[in-house]
N, C-alpha and C positions, 0 to 999 in steps of 0.2 A: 685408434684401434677399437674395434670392439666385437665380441666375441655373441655367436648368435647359435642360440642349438638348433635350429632347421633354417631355410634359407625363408620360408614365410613368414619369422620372427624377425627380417630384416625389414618388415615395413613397420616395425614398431617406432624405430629413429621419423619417422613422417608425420606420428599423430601429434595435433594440437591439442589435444583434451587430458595430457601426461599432467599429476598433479602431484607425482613424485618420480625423480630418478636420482641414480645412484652413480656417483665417478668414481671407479677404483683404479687406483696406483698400487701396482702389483710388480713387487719385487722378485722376479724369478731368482735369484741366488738365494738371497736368505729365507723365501719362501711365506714372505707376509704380504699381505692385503693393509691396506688403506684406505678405508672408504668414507666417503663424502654422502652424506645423506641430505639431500636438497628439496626442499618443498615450497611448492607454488602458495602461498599466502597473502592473500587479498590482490592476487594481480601482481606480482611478485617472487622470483625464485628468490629462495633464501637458504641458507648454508643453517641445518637445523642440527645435526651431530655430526661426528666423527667416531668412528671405530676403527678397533685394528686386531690382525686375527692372524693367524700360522694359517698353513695349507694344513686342509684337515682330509684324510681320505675317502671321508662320508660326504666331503662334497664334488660333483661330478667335474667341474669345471676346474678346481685342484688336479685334480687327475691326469687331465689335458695339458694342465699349464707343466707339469713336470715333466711328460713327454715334446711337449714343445720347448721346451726350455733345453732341452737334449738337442731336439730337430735343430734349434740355432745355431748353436753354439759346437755342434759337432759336425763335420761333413760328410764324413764316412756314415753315419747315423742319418742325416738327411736323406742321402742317396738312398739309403737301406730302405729307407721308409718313403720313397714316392711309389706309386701304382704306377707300371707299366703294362699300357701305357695310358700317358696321363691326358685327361681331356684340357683340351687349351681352347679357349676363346679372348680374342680379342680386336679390340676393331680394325676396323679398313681402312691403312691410311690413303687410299683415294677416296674414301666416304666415310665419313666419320658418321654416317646414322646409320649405317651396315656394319654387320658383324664376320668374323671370320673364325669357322669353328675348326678343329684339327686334333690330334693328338702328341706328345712328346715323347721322345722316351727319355731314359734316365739321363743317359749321352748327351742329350740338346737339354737336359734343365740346367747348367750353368749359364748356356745363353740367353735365357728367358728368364731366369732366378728375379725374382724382387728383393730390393733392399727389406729384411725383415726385422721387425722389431725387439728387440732384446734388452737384456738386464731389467731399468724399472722400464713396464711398459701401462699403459691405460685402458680400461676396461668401463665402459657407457650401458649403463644397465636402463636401459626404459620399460623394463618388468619382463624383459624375456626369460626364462627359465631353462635352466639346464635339466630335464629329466629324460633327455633322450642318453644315454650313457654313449652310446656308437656311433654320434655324427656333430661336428662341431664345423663351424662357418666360421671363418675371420675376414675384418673386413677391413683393411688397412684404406683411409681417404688421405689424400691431401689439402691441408685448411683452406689453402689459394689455390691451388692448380688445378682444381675439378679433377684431379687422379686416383681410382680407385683401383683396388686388388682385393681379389674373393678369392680366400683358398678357402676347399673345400676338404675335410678330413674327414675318413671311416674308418672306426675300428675296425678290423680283420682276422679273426682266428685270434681273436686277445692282442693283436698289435695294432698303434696306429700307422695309416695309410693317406698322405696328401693322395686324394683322388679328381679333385681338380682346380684348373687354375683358371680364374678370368683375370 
């Protein structure tokens, strides 16, 4: 998983020239951070520190993970919190290079729901920055199966809002 504040910060996971990123293991219950601080050193990633930190409310991405962490783990609370209705994209399975775009409403997100990640989950920092407070990306891959899912979230009148799904 990893968590992207606009969806043009998703092409940062592509650069070759990254001479530092960051792994965190982010415990939604107890609300700590884990982070692995990794630097390219002579032609080499190398595991250079480790820290560890509570959700702090000055940081934006804190913020999110507390409302997502709700959106998991509760249903009634998920429901509450999709945009109806929601934009869905996903491919053709007669053509897998074409796209299919459409909308959901709340009624059809159990049939299209992704497995979502909970409790400790992972967080790939390749220098994106959270300073948008109102829009967060997740981008859940699969290691081997080439499977990815983009939920797209907005804040709304001070609530968050899944507002789309690829």
């Amino acid at each position: 998983t990893v968590f992207f504040n606009t969806e043009e910060q998703m092409e940062l996971e592509k650069r070759t020239d990254l001479n530092h990123v960051d792994v965190e293991q982010i415990d939604l219950e107890r609300k700590r951070v884990k982070t692995c601080h990794f630097e390219r050193l002579e032609g080499e990633w190398k595991l250079t520190e480790e820290s560890f930190r509570d959700f702090t409310p000055a940081y934006p991405l804190d913020r999110f993970l507390e409302f997502y962490h709700t959106f998991v783990s509760d249903e009634d609370f998920q429901r509450a919190s999709i945009m109806s209705p929601l934009r869905y994209v996903t491919t053709d399975p007669d053509d897998d290079f074409n796209v299919i775009e459409g909308t959901l409403d709340v009624d059809q997100w159990d049939a299209f729901r992704p497995q979502l990640p909970s409790g400790i989950i992972t967080n790939i920092r390749y220098g994106q920055t959270y300073d948008r407070p109102g829009e967060m990306v997740l981008v859940k891959s699969g290691i081997s199966n080439g499977l990815m899912d983009i939920l797209f979230f907005k804040k709304m009148g001070g609530s968050w809002k899944l507002a789309a799904y690829e």
